[in-house]
N, C-alpha and C positions, 0 to 999 in steps of 0.2 A: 525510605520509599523506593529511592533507585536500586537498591537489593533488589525486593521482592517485585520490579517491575523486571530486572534482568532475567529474573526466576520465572519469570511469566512467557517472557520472549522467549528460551533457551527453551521450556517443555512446548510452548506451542512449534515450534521450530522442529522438536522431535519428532511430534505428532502428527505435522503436517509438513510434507517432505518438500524440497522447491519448491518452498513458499516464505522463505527470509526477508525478503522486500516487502511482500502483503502483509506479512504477520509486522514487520515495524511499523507498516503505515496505518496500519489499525490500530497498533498503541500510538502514535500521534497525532491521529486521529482523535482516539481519548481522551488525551492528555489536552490536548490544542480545541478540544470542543468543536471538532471539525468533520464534515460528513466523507465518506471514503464510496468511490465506486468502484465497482468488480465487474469487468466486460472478460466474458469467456464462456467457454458451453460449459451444460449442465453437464455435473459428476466433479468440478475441480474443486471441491471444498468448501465453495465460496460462504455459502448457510453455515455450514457446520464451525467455521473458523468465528463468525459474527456469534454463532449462539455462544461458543466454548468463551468468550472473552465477555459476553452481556454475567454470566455462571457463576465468574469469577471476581465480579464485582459485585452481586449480589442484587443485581436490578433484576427488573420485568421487562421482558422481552417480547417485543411484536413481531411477527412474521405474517405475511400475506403475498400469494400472489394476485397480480395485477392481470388486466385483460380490458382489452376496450370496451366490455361490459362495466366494468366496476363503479361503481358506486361511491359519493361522500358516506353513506354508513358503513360500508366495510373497512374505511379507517378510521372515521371517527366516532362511529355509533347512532343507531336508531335515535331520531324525534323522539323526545319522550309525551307520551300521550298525555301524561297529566297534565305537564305543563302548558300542551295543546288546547285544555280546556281554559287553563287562565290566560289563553292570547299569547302566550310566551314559544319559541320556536328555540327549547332548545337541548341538546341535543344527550344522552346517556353513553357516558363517556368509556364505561367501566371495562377494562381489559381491550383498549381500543389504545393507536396510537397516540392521545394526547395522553396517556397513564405510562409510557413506558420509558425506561430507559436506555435501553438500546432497541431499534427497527431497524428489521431489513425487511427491503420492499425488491420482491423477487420480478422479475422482467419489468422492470419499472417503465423502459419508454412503449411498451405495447399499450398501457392505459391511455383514457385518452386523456388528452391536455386538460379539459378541464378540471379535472381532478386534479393531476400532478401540478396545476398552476394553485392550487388550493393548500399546498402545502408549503409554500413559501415563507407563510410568515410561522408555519410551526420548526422547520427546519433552519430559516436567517434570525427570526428576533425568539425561537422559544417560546412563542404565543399559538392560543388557539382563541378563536372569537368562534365563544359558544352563546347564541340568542343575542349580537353583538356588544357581548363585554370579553376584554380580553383577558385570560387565563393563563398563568405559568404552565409552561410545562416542564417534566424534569427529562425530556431529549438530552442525554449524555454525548448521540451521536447514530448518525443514522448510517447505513447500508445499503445502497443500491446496487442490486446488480440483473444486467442482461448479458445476452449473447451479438446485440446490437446496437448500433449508435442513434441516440434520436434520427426519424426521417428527419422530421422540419424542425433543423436549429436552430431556424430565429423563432420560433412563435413556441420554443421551449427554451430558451437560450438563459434564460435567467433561473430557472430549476438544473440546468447543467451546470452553470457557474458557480452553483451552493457546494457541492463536490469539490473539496479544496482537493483531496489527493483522488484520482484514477489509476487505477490498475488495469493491466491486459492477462489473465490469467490462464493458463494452459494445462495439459495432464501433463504428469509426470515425463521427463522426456530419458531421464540418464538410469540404463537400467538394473542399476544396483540400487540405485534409490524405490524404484517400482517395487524390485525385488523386497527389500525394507518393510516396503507399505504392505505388502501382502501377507507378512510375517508378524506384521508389527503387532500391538494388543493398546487397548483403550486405556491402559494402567498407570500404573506410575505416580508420581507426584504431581498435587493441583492446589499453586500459591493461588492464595483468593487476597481481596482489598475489601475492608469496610467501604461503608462511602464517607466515612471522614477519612480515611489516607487515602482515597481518592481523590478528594475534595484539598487534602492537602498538598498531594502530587501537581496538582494543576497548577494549584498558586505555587508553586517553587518553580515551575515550567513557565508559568505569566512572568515571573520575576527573572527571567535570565535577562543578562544584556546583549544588544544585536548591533551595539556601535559599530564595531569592527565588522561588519559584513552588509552594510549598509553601501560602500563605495563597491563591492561586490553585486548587491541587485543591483544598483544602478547602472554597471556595466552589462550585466543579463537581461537587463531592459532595453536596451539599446540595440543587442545582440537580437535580439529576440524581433525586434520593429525591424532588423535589417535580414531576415529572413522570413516579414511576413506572417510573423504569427503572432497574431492577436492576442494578448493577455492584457485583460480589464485591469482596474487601477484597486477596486475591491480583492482582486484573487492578488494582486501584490501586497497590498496590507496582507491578506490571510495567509502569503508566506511567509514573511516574519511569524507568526506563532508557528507556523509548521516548524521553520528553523530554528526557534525556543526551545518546542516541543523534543525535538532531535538534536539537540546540544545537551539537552538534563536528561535525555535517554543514554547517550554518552558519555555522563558523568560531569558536565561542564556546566558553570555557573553562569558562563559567556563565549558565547557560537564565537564560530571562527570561520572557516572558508571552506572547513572540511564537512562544516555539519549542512553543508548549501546541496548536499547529495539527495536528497528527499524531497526537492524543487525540480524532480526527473520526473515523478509522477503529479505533476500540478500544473505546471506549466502549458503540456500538450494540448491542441484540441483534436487532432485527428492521428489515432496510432501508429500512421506513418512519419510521423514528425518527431518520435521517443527515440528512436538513434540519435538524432540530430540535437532534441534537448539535451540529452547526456554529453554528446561531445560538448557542447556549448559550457556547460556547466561545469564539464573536467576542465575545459579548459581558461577558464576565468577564473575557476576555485585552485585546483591545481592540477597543472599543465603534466607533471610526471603520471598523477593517476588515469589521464588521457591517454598518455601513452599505455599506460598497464592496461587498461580497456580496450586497446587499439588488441594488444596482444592476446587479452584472455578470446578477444572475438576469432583469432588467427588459431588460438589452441583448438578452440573449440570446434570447427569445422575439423582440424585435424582429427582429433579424436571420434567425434560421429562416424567421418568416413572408413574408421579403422574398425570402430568394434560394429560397424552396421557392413562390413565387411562381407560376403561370402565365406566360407569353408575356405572354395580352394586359394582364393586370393587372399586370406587373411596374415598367411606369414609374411607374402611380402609388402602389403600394404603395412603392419603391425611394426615393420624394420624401421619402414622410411617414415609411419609417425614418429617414432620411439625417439630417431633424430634430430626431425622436429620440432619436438615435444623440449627435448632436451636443449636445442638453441634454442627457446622462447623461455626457458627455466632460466637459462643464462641470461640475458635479455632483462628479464624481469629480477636477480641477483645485482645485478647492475643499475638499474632504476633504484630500488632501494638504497643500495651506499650512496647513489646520488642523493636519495632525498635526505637519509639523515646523515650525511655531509653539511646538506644545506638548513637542515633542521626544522624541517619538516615533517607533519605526519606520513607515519610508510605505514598505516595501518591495512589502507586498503589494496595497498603494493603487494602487503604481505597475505590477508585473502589471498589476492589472484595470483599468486605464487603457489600456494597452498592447492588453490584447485588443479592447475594446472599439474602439478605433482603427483595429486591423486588421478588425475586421468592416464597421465602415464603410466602409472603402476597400472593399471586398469588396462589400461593397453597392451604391455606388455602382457601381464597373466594371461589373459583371453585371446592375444593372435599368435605369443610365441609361448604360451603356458610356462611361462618362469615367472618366479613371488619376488619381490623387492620389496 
């Protein structure tokens, strides 16, 4: 199952370019039976990513937009008349969200509360109370996305908190990647899952052990109370499975401090505070990938400023990245033998090594037109 989930991640990652973060946390999402929210404008894939991953598991897929019009029968279906005649209120379910396996519910906080407060117990317990008996549902995982944050966060505050992971999603920014997507073609290879090795992935992902990373939340709890940011006692239980989820996506029978990196999109309540979770996190999990982060953020303005250059300033803004670029490449060369001196994972040392290398070449070709 870890194959053909690696194979799922690796083509949607082709597919949909800066988006490696979203595309994992959609699969532990999955996996973790956890709802995932997408905050970003319309055009950054957000739909397209939820349908291509509902496709490939072979469910039914609800999609609807929302609008402070909307309706309990636009998700959950007309009154049925008949049963209106036997006294009975209840409701025709058929190709409506209590039937699907994966929804996404497109500008989700424009509806109005009552509604979205109606969906509580189909998205936390998996029930739908049609004519009031309550119904399975088979919600794999739902989808929300807007371009904005609830107004009023207490009186939606519990519909926010169903969202184990949040994302902040954006267009394409780096422009050999744009250039990719314009080129690219819908083709290629498309691993799919029964829903019994889906069914089986999860229980192998329930089953990991979280001993070891246990003395870790509880340090990120504490961290977290001491800058203020509220995290419920619920969205902690529900990081343990994120952490589950993202330890058997990495191959692991039993998380470690390295798989605590996906508690960057759960943690947050307000998108200015996701710098701040990440350092936190680097730096409780491991203090060297802090640093690499500290770094990749350094390369990164370098290189913007270089290939977003002008004409005539390009060669010599392109010098003094290439420099740089080149002491952060050192920088991050050195991190590395630190960690696996200390024996430590350098997995994500060596990403941010990687990228940064490709920005340089990038750099150099386009302000001083030489190949490396």
């Amino acid at each position: 199952m870890r194959y053909k989930f690696a194979a799922i991640e690796a083509e949607l990652n082709q597919a949909y370019l800066e988006r490696r973060e979203v595309v994992r946390g959609l699969l532990v999402g999955l996996l973790a039976r956890q709802h995932v929210l997408l905050l970003g404008p319309p055009g950054t894939a957000k739909s397209a990513l939820a349908e291509d991953i509902c496709s490939r598991i072979g469910g039914i897929y609800f999609r609807w937009l929302l609008a402070r019009t909307s309706t309990p029968e636009e998700l959950f279906g007309p009154v049925s008349l008949k049963a209106l005649e036997q006294d009975s209120y209840r409701r025709v379910t058929a190709g409506k969200l209590p039937e699907a396996t994966i929804a996404f519910l497109d500008e989700i906080w424009k509806c109005n509360s009552a509604v979205l407060n109606s969906l509580l117990s189909v998205l936390n317990e998996r029930l739908f109370f049609n004519d009031g008996q309550p119904a399975p549902v088979p919600l794999q995982m739902a989808v929300g996305a807007s371009n904005e944050l609830p107004e009023d966060r207490e009186e939606l505050g519990a519909l926010w908190d169903r969202f184990g992971l949040r994302y902040v999603v954006g267009y394409i920014k780096n422009p050999a990647a744009f250039e990719a997507m314009l080129k690219g073609s819908n083709g290629g290879a498309r691993t799919s899952l029964t829903p019994e090795e889906l069914a089986q992935a999860q229980a192998e992902a329930a089953a990991v052990k979280v001993e070891k990373v246990i003395p870790f939340i509880l340090t990120l709890r504490q961290k977290m109370a001491e800058e203020n940011i509220a995290v419920s006692d619920r969205r902690w239980k529900m990081a343990l499975d994120l952490v589950r989820a993202n330890a058997w996506l990495n191959g692991w029978n039993e998380a470690d401090a390295n798989d605590l990196d996906v508690l960057a999109a759960a943690l947050w309540q307000d998108p200015e505070q996701i710098p701040l979770v990440r350092r936190i996190i680097a730096s409780v999990a491991n203090p060297l990938d802090q640093e690499a982060v500290d770094l990749l953020d350094q390369a990164m303005e370098v290189w913007q400023e270089a290939v977003q250059a002008p004409e005539d300033k390009a060669t010599a803004l392109g010098a003094e990245a290439n420099a740089k670029l080149k002491k952060i490449t050192k920088q991050l060369e050195g991190l590395r033998a630190e960690a696996r001196e200390k024996g430590r994972d350098a997995t994500r040392i060596e990403e941010t090594l990687a990228q940064v290398i490709a920005w340089n070449r990038e750099v150099v070709a386009k302000c001083l037109g030489i190949q490396i």
